[in-house]
C-alpha positions as CSV (number, residue, x, y, z in Angstrom):
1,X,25.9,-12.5,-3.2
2,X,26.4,-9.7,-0.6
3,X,23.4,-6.9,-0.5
4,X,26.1,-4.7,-0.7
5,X,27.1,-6.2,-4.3
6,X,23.4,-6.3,-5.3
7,X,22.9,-2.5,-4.4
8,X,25.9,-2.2,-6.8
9,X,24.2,-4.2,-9.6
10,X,21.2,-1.9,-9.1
11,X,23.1,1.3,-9.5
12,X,24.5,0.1,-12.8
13,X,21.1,-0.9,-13.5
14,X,19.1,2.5,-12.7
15,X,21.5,4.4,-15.3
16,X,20.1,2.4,-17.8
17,X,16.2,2.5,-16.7
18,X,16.8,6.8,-16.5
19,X,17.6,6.6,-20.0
20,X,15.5,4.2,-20.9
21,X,12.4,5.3,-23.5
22,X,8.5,4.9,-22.7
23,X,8.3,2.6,-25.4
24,X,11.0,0.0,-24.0
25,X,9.8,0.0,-20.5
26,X,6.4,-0.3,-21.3
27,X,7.2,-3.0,-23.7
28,X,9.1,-4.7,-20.9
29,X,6.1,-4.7,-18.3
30,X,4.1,-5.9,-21.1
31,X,6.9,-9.0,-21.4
32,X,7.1,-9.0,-18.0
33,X,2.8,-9.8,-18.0
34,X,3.0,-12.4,-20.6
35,X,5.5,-14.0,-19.2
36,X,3.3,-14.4,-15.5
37,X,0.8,-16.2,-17.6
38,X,3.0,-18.4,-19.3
39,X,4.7,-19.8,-16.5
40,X,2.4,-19.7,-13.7
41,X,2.0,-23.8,-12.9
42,X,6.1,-23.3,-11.7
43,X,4.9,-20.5,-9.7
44,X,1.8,-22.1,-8.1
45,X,4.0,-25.0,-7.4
46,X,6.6,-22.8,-5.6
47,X,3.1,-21.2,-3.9
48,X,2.3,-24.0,-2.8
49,X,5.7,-25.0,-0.9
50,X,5.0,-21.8,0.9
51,X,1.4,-22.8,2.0
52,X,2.2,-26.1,3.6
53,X,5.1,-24.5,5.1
54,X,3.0,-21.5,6.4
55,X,0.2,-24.0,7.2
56,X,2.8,-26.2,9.3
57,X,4.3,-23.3,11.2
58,X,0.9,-22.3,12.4
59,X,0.6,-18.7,10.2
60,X,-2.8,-17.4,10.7
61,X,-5.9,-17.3,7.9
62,X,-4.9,-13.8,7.6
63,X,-1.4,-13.8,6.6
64,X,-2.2,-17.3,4.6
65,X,-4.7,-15.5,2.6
66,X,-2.3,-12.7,2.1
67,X,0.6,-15.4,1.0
68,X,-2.3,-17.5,-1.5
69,X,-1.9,-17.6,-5.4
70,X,-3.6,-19.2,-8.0
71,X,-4.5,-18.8,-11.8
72,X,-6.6,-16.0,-11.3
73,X,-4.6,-13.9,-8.8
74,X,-1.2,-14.0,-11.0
75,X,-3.6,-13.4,-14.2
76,X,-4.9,-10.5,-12.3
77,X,-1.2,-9.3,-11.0
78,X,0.1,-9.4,-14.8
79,X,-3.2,-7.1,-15.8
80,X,-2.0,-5.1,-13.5
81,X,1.3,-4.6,-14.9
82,X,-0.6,-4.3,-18.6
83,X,-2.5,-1.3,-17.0
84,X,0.6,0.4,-15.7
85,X,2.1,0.1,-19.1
86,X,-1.0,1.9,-20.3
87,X,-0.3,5.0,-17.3
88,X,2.0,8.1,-18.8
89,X,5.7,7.8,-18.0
90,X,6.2,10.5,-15.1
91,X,9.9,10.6,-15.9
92,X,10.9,13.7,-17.9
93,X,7.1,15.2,-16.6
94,X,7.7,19.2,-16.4
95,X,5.8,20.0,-12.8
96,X,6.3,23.9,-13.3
97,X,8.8,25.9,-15.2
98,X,8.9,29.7,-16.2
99,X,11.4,32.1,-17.9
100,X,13.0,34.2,-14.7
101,X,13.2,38.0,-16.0
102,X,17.1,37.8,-17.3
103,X,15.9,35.2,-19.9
104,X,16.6,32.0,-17.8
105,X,14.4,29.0,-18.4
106,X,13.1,27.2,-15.9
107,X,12.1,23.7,-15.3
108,X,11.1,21.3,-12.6
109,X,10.8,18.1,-14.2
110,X,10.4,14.7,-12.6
111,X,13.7,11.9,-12.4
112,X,13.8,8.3,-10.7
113,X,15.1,8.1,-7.5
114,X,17.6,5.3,-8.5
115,X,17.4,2.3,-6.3
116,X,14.6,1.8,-4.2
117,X,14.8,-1.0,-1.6
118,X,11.3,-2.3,-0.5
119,X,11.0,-4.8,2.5
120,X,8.0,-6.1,2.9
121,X,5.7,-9.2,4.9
122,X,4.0,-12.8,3.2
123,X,2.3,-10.8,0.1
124,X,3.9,-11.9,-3.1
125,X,1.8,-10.0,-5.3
126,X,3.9,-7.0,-4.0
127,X,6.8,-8.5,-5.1
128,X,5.7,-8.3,-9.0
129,X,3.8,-5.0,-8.2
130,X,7.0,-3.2,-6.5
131,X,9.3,-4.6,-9.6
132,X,6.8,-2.9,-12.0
133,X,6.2,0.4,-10.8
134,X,9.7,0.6,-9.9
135,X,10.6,-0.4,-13.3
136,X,8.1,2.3,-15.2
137,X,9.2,5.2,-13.0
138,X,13.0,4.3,-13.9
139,X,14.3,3.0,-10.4
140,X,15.9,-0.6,-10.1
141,X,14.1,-2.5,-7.5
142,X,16.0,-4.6,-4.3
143,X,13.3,-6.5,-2.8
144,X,13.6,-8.1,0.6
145,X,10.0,-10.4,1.2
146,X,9.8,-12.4,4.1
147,X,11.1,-15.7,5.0
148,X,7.2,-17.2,4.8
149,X,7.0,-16.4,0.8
150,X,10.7,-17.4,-0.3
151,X,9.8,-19.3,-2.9
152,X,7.0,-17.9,-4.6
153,X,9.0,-14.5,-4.4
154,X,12.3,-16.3,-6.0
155,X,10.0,-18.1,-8.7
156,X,8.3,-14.6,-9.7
157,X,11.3,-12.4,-9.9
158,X,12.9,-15.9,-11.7
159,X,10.0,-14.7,-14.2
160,X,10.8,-11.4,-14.1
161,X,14.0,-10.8,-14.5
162,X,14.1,-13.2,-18.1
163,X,11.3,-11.1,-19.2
164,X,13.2,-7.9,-18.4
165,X,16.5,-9.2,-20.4
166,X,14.8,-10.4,-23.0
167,X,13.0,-6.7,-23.5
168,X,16.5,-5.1,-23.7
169,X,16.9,-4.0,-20.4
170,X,19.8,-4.9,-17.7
171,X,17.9,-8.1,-15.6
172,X,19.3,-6.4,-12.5
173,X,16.5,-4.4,-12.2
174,X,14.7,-6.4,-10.3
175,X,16.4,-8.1,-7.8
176,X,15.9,-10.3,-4.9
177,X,17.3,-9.8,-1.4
178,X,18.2,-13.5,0.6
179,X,15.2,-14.1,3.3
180,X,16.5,-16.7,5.4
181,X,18.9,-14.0,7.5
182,X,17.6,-10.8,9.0
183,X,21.4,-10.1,8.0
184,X,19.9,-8.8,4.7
185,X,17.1,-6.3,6.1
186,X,19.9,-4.8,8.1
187,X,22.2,-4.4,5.4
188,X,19.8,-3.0,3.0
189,X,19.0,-0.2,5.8
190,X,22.8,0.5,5.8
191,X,23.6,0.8,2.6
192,X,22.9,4.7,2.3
193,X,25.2,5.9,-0.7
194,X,23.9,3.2,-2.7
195,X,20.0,2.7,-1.5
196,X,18.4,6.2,-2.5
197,X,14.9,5.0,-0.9
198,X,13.5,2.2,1.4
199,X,9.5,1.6,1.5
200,X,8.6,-1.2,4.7
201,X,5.3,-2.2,3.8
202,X,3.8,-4.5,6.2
203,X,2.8,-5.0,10.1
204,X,3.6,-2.4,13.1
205,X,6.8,-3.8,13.9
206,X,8.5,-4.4,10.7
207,X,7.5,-0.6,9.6
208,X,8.7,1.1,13.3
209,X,11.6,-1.3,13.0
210,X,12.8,0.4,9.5
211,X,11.9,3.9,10.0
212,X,14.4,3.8,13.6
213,X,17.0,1.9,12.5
214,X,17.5,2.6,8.6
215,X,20.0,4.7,7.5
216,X,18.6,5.1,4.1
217,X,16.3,7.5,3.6
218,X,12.3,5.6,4.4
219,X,8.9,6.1,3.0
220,X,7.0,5.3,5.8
221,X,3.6,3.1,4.8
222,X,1.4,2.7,8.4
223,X,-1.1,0.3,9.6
224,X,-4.8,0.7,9.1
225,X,-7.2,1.2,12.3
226,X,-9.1,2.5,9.9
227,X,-12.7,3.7,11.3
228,X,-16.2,4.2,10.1
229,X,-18.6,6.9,11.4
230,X,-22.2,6.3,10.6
231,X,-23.8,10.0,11.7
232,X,-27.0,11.1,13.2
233,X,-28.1,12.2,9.5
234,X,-26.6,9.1,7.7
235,X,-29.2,6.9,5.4
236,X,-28.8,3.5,7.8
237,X,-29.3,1.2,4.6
238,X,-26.6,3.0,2.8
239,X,-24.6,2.5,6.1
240,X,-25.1,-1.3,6.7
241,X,-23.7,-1.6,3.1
242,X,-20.9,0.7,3.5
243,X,-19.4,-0.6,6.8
244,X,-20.4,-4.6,6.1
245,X,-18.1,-4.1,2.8
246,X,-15.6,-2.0,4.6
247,X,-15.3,-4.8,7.2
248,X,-15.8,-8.3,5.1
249,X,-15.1,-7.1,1.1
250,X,-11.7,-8.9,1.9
251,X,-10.5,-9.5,5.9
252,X,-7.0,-9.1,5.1
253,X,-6.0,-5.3,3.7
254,X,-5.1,-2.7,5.2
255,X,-7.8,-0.3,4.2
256,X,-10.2,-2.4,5.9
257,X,-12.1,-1.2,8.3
258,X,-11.2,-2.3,11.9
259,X,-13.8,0.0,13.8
260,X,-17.0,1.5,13.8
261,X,-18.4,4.7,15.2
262,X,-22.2,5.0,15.8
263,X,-24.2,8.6,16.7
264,X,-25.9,7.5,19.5
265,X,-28.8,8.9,18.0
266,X,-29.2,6.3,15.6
267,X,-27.8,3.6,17.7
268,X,-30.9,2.0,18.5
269,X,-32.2,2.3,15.0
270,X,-28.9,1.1,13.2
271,X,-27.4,-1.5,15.6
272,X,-29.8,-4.2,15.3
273,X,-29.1,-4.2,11.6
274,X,-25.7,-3.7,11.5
275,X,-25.0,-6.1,14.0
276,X,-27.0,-8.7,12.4
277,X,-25.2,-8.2,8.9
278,X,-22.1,-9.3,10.8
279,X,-23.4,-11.9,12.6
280,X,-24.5,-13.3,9.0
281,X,-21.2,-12.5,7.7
282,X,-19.2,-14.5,10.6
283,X,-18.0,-11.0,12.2
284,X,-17.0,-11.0,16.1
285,X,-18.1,-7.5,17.2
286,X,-16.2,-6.6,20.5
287,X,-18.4,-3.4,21.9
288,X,-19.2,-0.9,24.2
289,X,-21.4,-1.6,26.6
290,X,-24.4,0.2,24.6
291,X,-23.1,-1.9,22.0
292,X,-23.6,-4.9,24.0
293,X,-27.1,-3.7,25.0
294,X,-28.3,-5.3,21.2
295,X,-26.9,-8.5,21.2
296,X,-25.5,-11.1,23.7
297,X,-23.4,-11.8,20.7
298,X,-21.0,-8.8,21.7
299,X,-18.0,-9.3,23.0
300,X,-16.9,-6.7,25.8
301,X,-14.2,-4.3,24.3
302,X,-11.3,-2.9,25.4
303,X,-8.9,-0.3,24.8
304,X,-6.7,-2.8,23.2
305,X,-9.5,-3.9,20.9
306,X,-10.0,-0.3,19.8
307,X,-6.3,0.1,18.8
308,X,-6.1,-3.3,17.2
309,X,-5.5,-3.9,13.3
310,X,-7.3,-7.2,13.2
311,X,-6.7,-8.1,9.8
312,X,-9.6,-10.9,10.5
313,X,-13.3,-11.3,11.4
314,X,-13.3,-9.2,13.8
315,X,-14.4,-5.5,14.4
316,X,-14.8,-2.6,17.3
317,X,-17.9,-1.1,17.7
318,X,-18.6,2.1,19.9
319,X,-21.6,4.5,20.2
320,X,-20.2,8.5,20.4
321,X,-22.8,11.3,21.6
322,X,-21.6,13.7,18.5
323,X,-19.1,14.1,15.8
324,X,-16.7,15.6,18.4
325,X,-16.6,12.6,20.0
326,X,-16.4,10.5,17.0
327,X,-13.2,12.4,15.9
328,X,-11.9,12.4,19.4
329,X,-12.1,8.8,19.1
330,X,-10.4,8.7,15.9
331,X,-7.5,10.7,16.8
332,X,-6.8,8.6,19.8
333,X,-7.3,5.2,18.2
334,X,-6.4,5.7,14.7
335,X,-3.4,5.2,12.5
336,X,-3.9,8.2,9.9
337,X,-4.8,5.8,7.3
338,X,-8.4,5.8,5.6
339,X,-11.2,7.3,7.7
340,X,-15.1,7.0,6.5
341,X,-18.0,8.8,7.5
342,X,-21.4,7.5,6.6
343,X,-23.7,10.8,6.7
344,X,-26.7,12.6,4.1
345,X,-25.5,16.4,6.2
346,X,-22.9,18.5,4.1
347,X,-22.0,20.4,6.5
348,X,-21.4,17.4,8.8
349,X,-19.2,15.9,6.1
350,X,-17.3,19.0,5.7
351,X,-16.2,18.7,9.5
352,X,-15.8,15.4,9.5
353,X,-12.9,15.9,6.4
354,X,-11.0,19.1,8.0
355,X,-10.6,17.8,10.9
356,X,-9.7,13.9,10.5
357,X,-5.7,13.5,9.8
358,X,-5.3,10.8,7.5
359,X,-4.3,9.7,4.1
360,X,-7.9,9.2,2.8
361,X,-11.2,10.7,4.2
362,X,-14.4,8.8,2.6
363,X,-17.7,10.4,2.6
364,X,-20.1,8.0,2.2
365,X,-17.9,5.2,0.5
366,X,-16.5,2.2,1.9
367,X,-12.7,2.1,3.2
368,X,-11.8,-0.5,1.0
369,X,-11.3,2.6,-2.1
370,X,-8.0,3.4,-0.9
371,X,-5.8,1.2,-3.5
372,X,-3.8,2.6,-6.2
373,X,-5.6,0.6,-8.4
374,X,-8.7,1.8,-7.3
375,X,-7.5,5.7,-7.5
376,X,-6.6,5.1,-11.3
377,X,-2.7,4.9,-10.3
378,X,-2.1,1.6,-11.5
379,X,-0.4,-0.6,-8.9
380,X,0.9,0.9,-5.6
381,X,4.1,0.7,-3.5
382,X,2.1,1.2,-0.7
383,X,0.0,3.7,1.4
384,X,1.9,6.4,2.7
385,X,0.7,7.0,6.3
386,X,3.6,10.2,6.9
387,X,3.3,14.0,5.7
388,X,6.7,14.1,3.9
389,X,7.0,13.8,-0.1
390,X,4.1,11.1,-0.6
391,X,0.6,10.5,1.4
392,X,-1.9,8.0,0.4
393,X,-1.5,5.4,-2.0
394,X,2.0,5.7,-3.6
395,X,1.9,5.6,-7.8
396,X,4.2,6.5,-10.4
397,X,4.3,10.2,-9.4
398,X,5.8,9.2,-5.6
399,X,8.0,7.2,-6.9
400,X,10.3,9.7,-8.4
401,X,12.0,12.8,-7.2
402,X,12.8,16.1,-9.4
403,X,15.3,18.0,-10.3
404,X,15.7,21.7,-12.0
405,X,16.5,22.5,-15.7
406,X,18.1,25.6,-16.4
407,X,18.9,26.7,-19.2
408,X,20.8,30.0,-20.3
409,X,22.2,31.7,-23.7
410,X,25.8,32.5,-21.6
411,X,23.9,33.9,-19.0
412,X,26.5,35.3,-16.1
413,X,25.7,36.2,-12.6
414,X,26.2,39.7,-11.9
């Protein structure tokens, strides 16, 4: 079948879901849960396809990790579709409305976009995560995964789609885009008239490809150089924990952290620990030459390295005179993403959040906090890196647009 008949599908599909009550799509996610659970030896059997394939075409422990199901991973993806059952429905949700002064009645109220396309790299627990917040917030879902998770993406949405029929709703919904052609991710960014929204959520190249070649309007989610800045006032116990979990908590995320930032004031205090926590942990460190200074461990860094996304065992580590240069640093090197700083000053803190641009700013809190699920949004479509309609981690809210109610009593324009 043709994208361009699937985007069809999907529009006959979304005027169902933006009629459809609370109660049936919730009941539907919930359907959509059980059903995970009850069939997941065919999906770690089509999981497991995609590991030996992955394995044999050399895909690194990163992406691998990223690709990996078992039991407990699709037990915790269908939680996650219980919780966002649990969430309010933001469809129909008044965000401001007033009565003008000739007796008009104003409302802004929240409506699904319609079809949202989502392309997206090796993760197939975005596959059950897009369908379901798409789902709840009214929008049928065209998903386009990568070649490298075919099919564990075509056994899930198999899953899916059932459960979604069987709950009254149209199974077109959710629907899954071919993987073997690039054919299909340049159809999908062509098909503006019947594609409302596309969200790319994976590696540099797949989200710069989108964003400047899509015709559909795009959601842009970014990498994450995320950074840590342990300050001249920051309590270095509290700082070995925060930036050892905001490194290792898991390699593979994008709210990791991929750098760290140390006052050289407390450099020769806190590197010796720090550095040993990662050597314990199986951390590569590439430094500065101060860096360096504490351990012949230290790989020499580069500009490269400080740009870098690692997405492995691996980390940056610099040592700034001041805070000025610490956000210097971050504005050069960073992808506006999740940005930490490690510090017991207020008023250090309070600089350190006005004047770092990115989605998240964490005062003494690891990195890894920027999740949907973590936020209390229930699964995520991704972390918005741009300024425009959605920042940070994308929930129900994001995934809808608005329109205006008015209503009149044969009100007439003079």
């Amino acid at each position: 079948m043709s994208v361009d008949e699937q985007a069809r599908r999907a529009r006959g599909a979304a005027e169902a879901l933006a009629v459809a009550t609370r109660t049936v799509k919730d009941g539907a996610l919930v359907a959509m849960a059980d059903a995970l659970v009850a069939r997941t030896p065919e999906i770690l059997t089509a999981n497991a396809a995609d590991l030996a394939a992955g394995r044999a075409a050399g895909l690194s422990a990163a992406v691998l990790d990223r690709l990996a199901l078992d039991a407990g991973r699709v037990a915790g993806i269908a939680d996650a579709l219980r919780e966002m059952a649990a969430l309010p429905d933001p469809v129909g949700e008044v965000v401001r409305g007033s009565t003008l002064p000739n007796g008009l009645e104003l409302r802004q109220v929240r409506v699904p976009f319609g079809v949202v396309g989502i392309i997206y790299e090796a993760r197939p627990n975005v596959t059950v995560d897009a369908a379901g917040i798409c789902l709840k917030s009214g929008n049928a879902a065209l998903l386009r995964g990568s070649s490298s998770a075919a099919n564990s993406n075509a056994a899930l949405v198999a899953v899916l789609r059932d459960a979604v029929a069987d709950a009254g709703l149209p199974a077109d919904a959710v629907q899954l885009l071919d993987a073997s052609s690039r054919d299909s991710v340049k159809e999908l960014m062509r098909a503006r008239g019947l594609v409302d929204v596309l969200i790319p959520r994976g590696g540099a190249s797949l989200i710069r490809t989108v964003v400047e070649e899509s015709t559909v309007p795009v959601i842009e989610t970014g990498v994450g150089n995320c950074h840590v800045y342990v300050d001249a006032a920051a309590d270095l116990t509290k700082a070995v924990a925060i930036t050892l979990n905001a490194k290792t908590q898991r390699l593979s995320t994008c709210n990791t952290a991929e750098s760290l930032l140390v006052h050289a004031g407390i450099a020769d205090a806190f590197l010796p620990a720090v550095l040993a926590a990662f050597a314990e942990a199986g951390v590569t460190v590439h430094g500065s030459p101060e860096v360096a200074a504490h351990s012949d461990a230290v790989v020499p860094a580069t500009d490269e390295d400080y740009a870098t996304e690692y997405l492995s065992a691996d980390i940056s580590v610099a040592v700034v005179d001041s805070l000025d240069a610490a956000v210097a640093h971050i504005r050069r090197y960073g992808s506006g993403h999740t940005e930490a700083i490690v510090t017991d000053s207020q008023s250090a803190a309070r600089e350190f959040v006005a004047r770092v641009d990115a989605a998240a700013v964490m005062v003494n809190a690891s990195t890894r906090f920027t999740d949907g699920g973590e936020f209390g949004f229930g699964a995520e479509i991704g972390i918005s890196t741009q300024k425009l309609h959605a920042r940070g981690p994308m929930g129900l809210p994001e995934l809808t647009s608005t329109k205006y109610v008015v209503t009149g009593d044969g009100h007439l324009r003079e």
